[in-house]
matplotlib code that plots the C-alpha trace (Angstrom):
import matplotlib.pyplot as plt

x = [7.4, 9.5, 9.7, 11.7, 11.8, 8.1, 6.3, 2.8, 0.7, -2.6, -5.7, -7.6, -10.6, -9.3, -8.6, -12.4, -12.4, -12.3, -10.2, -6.7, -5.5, -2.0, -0.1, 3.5, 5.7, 9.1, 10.8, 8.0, 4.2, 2.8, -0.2, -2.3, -4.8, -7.4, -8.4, -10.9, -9.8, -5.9, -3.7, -1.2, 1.2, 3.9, 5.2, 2.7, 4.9, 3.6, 6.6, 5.5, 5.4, 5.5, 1.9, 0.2, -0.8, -2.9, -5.1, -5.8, -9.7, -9.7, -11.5, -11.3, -7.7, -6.3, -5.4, -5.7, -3.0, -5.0, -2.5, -2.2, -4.4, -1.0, -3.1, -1.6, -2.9, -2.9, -1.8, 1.3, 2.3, 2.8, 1.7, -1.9, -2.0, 0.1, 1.9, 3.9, 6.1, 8.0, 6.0, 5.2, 7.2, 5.2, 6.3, 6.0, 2.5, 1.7, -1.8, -1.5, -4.7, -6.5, -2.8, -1.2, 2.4, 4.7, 8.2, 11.0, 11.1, 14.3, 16.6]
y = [-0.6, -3.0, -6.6, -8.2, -5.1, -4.7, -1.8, -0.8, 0.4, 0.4, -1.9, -3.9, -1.8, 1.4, -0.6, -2.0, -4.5, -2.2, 0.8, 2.5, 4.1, 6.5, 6.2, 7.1, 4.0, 3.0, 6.5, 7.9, 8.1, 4.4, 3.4, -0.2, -1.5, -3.8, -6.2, -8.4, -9.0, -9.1, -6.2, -4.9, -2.3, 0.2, 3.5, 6.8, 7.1, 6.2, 5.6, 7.7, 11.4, 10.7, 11.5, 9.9, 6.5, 6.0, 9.0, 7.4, 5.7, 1.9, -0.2, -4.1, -4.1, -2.1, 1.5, 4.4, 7.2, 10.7, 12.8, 11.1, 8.1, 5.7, 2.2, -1.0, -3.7, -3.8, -7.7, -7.4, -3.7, -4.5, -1.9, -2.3, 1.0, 3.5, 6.0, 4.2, 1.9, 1.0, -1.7, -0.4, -2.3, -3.5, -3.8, -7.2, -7.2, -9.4, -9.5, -10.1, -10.3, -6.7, -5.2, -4.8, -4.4, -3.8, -4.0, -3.0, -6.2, -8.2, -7.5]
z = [18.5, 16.3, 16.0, 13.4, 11.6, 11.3, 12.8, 13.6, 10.6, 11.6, 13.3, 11.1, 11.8, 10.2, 6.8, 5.8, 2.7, -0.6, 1.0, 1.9, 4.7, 4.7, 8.1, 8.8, 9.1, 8.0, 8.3, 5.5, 4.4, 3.2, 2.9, 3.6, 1.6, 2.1, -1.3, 0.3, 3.6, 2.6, 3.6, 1.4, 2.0, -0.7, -0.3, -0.9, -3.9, -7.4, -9.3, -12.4, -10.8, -6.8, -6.9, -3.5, -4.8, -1.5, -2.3, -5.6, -6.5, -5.7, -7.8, -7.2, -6.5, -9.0, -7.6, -10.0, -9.0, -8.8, -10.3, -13.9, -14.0, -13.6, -12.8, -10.1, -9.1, -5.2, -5.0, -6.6, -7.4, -10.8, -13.7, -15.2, -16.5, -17.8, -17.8, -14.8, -15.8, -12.8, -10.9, -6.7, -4.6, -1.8, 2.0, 4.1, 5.8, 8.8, 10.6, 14.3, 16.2, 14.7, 14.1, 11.1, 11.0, 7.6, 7.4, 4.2, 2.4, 2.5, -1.1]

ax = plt.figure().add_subplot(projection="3d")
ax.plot(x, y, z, "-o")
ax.set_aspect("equal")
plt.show()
């Protein structure tokens, strides 16, 4: 189901405060993540290696990539740790009642 380009990630209740959750949405594996009651949403992607960010250890809201330790903060996608340079580019999240839907943000 689409509306406005979003689609349906997950429910609320499968994304508790402090983790991640990898669904299939937008034509490839994502994941959501919850930084203290705020969803956020990028690809299951890190942009050092590919390595699947969404797997990684949270810690507050920075995400630690399991294969090489790359570091992001969940807010914003930017880089907080290396080796990744590139920043994550994070999808458009909306909360509607206990859904959560993401869409490709606009360029």
């Amino acid at each position: 189901m689409s509306m406005d380009g979003y689609e349906k990630a997950a429910e609320t209740s499968e994304v508790p405060p402090g983790t991640s959750k990898i669904v299939k949405a937008l034509g490839a594996e994502i994941f959501v993540v919850n930084i203290e009651g705020t969803f956020h949403s990028f690809p299951n992607k890190c942009t050092h290696a590919g390595g699947p960010l969404g797997r990684g250890r949270l810690a507050g809201s920075v995400m630690q990539c399991p294969w090489h330790g790359s570091k992001f903060d969940m807010n914003t996608g930017a880089v907080v740790g290396p080796p990744a340079k590139v920043p994550m580019v994070p999808f458009d999240v909306k909360v509607e009642g206990t859904t959560i839907w993401v869409r490709k943000s606009p360029q």
